[in-house]
C-alpha positions in Angstrom: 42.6 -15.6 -63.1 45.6 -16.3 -60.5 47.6 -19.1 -61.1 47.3 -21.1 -57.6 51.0 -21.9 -56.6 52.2 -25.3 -56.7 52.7 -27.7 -53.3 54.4 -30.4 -53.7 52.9 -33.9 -51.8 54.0 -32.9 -48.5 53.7 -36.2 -45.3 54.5 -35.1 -41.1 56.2 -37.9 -39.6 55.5 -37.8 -36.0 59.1 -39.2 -34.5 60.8 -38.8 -30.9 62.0 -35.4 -29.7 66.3 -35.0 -29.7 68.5 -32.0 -30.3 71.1 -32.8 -33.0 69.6 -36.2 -34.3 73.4 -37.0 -35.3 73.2 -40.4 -34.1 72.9 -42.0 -30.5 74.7 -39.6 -28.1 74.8 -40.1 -24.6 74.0 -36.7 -24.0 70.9 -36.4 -26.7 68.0 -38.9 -26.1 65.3 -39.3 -28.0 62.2 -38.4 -26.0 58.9 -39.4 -27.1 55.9 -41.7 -26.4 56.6 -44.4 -28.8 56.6 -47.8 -28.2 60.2 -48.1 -28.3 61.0 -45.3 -26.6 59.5 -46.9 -23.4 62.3 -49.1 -23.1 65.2 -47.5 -24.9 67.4 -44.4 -24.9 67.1 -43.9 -28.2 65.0 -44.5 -31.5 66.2 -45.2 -34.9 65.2 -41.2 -36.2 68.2 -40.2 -34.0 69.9 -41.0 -37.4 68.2 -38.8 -39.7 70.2 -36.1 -39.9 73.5 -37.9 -39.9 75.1 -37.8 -43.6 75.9 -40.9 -45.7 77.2 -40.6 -49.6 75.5 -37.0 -49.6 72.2 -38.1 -48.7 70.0 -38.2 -45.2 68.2 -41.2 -44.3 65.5 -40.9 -42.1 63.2 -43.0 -40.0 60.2 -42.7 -38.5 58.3 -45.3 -36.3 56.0 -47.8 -38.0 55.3 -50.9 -36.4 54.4 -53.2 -38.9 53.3 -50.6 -41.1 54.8 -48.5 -44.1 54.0 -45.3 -45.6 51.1 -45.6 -47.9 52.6 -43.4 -50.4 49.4 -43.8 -52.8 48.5 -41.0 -50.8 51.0 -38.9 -51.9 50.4 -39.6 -55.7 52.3 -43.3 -56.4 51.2 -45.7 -58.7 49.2 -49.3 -57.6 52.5 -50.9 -57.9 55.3 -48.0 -57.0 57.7 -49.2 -54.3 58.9 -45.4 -54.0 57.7 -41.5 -55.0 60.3 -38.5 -55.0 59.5 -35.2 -55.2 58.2 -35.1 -51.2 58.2 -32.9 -49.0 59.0 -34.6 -45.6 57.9 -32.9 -42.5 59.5 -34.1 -39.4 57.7 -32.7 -36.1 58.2 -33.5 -32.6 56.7 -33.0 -29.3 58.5 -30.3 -26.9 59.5 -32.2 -23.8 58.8 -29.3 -21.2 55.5 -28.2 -22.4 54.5 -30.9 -24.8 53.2 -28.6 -27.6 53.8 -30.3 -31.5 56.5 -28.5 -33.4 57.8 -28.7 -36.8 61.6 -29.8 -35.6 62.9 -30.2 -39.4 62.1 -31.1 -43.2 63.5 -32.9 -46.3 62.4 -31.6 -49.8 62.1 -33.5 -53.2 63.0 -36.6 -50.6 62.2 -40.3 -52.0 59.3 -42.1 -49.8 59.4 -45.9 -49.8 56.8 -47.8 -49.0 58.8 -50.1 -46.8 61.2 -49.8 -44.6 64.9 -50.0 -46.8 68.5 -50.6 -44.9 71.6 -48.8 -45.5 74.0 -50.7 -47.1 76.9 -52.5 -44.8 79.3 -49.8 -46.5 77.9 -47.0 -44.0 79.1 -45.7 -41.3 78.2 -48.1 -38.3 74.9 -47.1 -36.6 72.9 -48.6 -34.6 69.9 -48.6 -36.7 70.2 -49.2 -40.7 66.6 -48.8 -41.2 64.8 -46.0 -42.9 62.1 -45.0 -44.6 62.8 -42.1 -46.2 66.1 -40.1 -48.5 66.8 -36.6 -49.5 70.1 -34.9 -50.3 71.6 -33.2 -47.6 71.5 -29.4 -49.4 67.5 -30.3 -49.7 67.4 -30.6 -45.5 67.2 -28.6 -42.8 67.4 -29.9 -39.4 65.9 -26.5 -36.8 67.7 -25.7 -33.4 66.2 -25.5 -30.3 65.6 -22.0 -30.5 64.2 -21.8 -34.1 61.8 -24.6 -33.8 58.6 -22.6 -33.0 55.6 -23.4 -35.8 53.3 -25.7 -33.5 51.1 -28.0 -34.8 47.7 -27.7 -33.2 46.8 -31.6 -31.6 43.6 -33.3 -32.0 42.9 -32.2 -28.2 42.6 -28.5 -29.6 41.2 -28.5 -32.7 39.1 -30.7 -34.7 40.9 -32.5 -37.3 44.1 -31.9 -35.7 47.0 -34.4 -34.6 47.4 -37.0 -32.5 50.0 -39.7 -31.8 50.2 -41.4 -35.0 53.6 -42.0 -36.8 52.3 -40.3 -40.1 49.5 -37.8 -41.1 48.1 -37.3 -44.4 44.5 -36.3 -44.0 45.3 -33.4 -41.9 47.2 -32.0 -44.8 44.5 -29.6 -45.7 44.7 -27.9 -42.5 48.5 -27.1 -43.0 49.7 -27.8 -46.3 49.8 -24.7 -47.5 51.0 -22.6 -44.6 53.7 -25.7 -44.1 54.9 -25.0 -47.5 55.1 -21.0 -47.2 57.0 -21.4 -43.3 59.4 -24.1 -45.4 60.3 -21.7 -48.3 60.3 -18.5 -46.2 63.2 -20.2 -43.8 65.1 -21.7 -46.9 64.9 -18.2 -48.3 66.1 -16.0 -45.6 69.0 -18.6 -44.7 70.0 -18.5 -48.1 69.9 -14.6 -48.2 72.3 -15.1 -44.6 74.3 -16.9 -46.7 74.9 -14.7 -49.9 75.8 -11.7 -47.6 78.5 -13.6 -46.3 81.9 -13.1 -46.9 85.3 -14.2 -46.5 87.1 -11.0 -45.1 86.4 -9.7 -42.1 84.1 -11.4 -39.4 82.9 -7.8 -37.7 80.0 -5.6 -39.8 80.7 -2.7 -40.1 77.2 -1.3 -39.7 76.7 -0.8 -35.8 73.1 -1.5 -36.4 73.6 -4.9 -38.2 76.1 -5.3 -35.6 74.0 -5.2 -32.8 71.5 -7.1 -34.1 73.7 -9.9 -34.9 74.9 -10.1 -31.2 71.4 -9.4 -29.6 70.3 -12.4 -32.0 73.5 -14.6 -30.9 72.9 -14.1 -27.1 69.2 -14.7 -27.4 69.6 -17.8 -28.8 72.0 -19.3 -26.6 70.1 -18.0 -23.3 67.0 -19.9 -25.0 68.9 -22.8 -25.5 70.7 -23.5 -22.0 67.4 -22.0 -20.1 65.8 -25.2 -21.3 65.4 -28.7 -20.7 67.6 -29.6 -24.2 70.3 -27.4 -23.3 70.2 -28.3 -19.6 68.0 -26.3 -17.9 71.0 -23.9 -16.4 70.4 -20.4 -14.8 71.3 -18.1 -17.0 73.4 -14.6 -16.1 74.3 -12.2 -18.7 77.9 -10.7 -17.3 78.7 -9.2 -21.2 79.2 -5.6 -19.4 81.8 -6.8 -16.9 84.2 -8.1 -19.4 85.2 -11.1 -17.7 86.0 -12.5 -20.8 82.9 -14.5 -21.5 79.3 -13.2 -21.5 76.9 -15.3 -20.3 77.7 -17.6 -16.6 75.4 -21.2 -16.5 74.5 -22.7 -13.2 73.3 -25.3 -11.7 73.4 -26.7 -8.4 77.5 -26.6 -7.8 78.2 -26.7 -11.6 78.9 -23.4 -13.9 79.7 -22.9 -17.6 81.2 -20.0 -19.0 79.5 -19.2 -22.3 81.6 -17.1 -24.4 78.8 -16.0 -27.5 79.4 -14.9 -31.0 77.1 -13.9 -33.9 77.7 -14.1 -37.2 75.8 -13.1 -40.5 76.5 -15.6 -42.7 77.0 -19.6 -42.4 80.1 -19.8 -41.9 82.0 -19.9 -38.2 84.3 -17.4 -38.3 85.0 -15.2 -35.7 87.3 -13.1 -34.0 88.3 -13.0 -29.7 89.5 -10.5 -27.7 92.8 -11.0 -26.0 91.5 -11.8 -22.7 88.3 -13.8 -24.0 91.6 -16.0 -25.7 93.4 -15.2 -22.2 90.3 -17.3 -19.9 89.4 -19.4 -23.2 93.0 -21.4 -22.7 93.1 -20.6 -18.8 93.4 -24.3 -16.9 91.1 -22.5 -14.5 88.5 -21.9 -16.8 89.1 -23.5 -19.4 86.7 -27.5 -18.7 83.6 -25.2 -18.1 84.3 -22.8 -20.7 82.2 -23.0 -24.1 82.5 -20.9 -27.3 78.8 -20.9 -28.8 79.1 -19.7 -32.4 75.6 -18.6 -34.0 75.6 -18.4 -37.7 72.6 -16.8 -40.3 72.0 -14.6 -37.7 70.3 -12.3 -40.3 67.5 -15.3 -40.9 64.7 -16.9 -39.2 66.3 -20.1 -38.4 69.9 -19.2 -37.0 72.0 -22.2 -36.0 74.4 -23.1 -33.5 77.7 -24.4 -33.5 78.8 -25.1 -29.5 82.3 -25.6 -28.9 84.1 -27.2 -25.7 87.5 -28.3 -25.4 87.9 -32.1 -25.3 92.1 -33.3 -24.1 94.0 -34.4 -26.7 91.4 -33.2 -29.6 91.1 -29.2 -28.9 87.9 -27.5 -29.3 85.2 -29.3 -30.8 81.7 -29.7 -31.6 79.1 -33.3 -30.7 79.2 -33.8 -34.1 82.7 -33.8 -34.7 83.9 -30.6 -35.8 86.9 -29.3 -34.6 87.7 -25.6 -34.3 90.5 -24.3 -36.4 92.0 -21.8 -34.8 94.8 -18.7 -36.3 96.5 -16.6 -33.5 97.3 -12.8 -34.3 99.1 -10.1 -32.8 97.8 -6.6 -32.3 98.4 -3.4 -31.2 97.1 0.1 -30.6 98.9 3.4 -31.0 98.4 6.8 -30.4 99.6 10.1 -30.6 
């Protein structure tokens, strides 16, 4: 007889909708229906992906509620239950369809809402209700986030607008836990092929797959609402020295795109992509958008624009390191 694989206690916290949920940006509201979202830019889940002393902390809204983690296998008197699987899901802004947006695994629920000690970094919120370590999260781009979650509107049993879902479980539990482990494996797989040497693949193939992958995704991304809602032109065969053009109304952006296999951001430009990248012209509308685990199901995006003073860096913080070489080609 088959040995039935083992789930772990799985709970879909229904929060707002935001790209990076790295804290309260300007640029990345969290959209949703919620109470508090009536009134307010932002809700205290734009938090949960922002590190503190290796952990996440995330939110979801409750009212006056908590979780009622006897659901998910806690004693009478337990104030918390590890060993969760945290779905976070979100509704699409442009075409309101449910998506799974993120996860935590083996996180820590609480049954009430705990606050981050005054040690952490300031944010606006403190609150949260749930805690995983950061290598047990994964936080889907734009692009990647495309396993829906049917609503109560098309199927019976389905979900609605509540903060937290348990009873539905047996609808997706199951299928939940195989998307999860099948995206943690083939990033991880991404990740082992990486190397430290060179940043091109030798394998034309692989090579054009990675870049097919890399442009994809950021068309997809500046095509919709989250990434502005640009038209997007592909201009990669007229060498311009960046291969996708953004516009919109009297603005343009100047999308230079590169792929990469594994998860780190390491790639190489051409002399004249380097030329127009530092080019006073260009350079305020021009953007380097790196894509990493190209070779996975849930690539991810690191977008780069030049900030005075601070060089090229990321929303989040990152800054681009950056090592000029010469080169040279001879022949006889």
């Amino acid at each position: 007889m088959a040995e039935t694989a083992y789930v772990a206690p799985m709970v879909f916290f229904n929060i707002g909708w935001m790209t990076h949920y790295h804290g309260a940006a300007s640029n990345d509201r969290t959209l949703g229906g919620h109470g508090h979202l009536k009134t307010s830019t932002h809700g205290a889940e734009a938090y949960n992906f922002v590190p503190f002393e290796g952990r996440f902390h995330g939110y979801r809204p409750t009212g006056e509620k908590g979780v009622n983690i006897r659901r998910l296998g806690a004693g009478p008197d337990a104030e918390s239950i590890g060993g969760v699987t945290v779905v976070w899901m979100a509704r699409r802004p442009n075409s309101k369809d449910t998506v799974i947006v993120g996860w935590y695994r083996n996180a820590t629920v609480h049954r009430t809402v705990q606050v981050i000690p005054a040690a952490a970094p300031a944010r606006e919120w403190p609150e949260y209700m749930v805690d995983a370590a950061v290598e047990d999260c994964r936080l889907l781009p734009i692009a990647a986030r495309n396993f829906q979650i049917l609503s109560a509107h098309r199927v019976e049993g389905g979900f609605g607008q509540s903060p937290t879902y348990y009873d539905a479980l047996d609808l997706y539990r199951t299928k939940v836990a195989a998307y999860i482990d099948d995206v943690d494996a083939n990033v991880s797989v991404a990740k082992r092929r990486g190397g430290r040497g060179s940043t091109r693949n030798m394998n034309p193939e692989v090579r054009r797959q990675i870049e097919e992958t890399a442009i994809k995704h950021a068309t997809t991304y500046y095509e919709s609402e989250e990434g502005g809602a640009w038209e997007v032109e592909s201009v990669e065969a007229l060498a311009r020295g960046w291969d996708l053009e953004c516009k919109r109304d009297d603005k343009v952006l100047y999308i230079e795109v590169k792929g990469c296999s594994s998860n780190e951001v390491r790639a190489e430009l051409t002399p004249n992509e380097w030329l127009k990248m530092n080019d006073l012209n260009f350079r305020h509308n021009y953007v380097l958008y790196v894509v990493t685990d190209c070779l996975s199901e849930a690539p991810l995006a690191s977008i780069f624009h030049h900030e005075n003073k601070l060089g090229w860096r990321t929303m989040d913080g990152r800054s681009l390191k950056i090592e000029e070489r010469m080169a040279a080609r001879v022949s006889c």
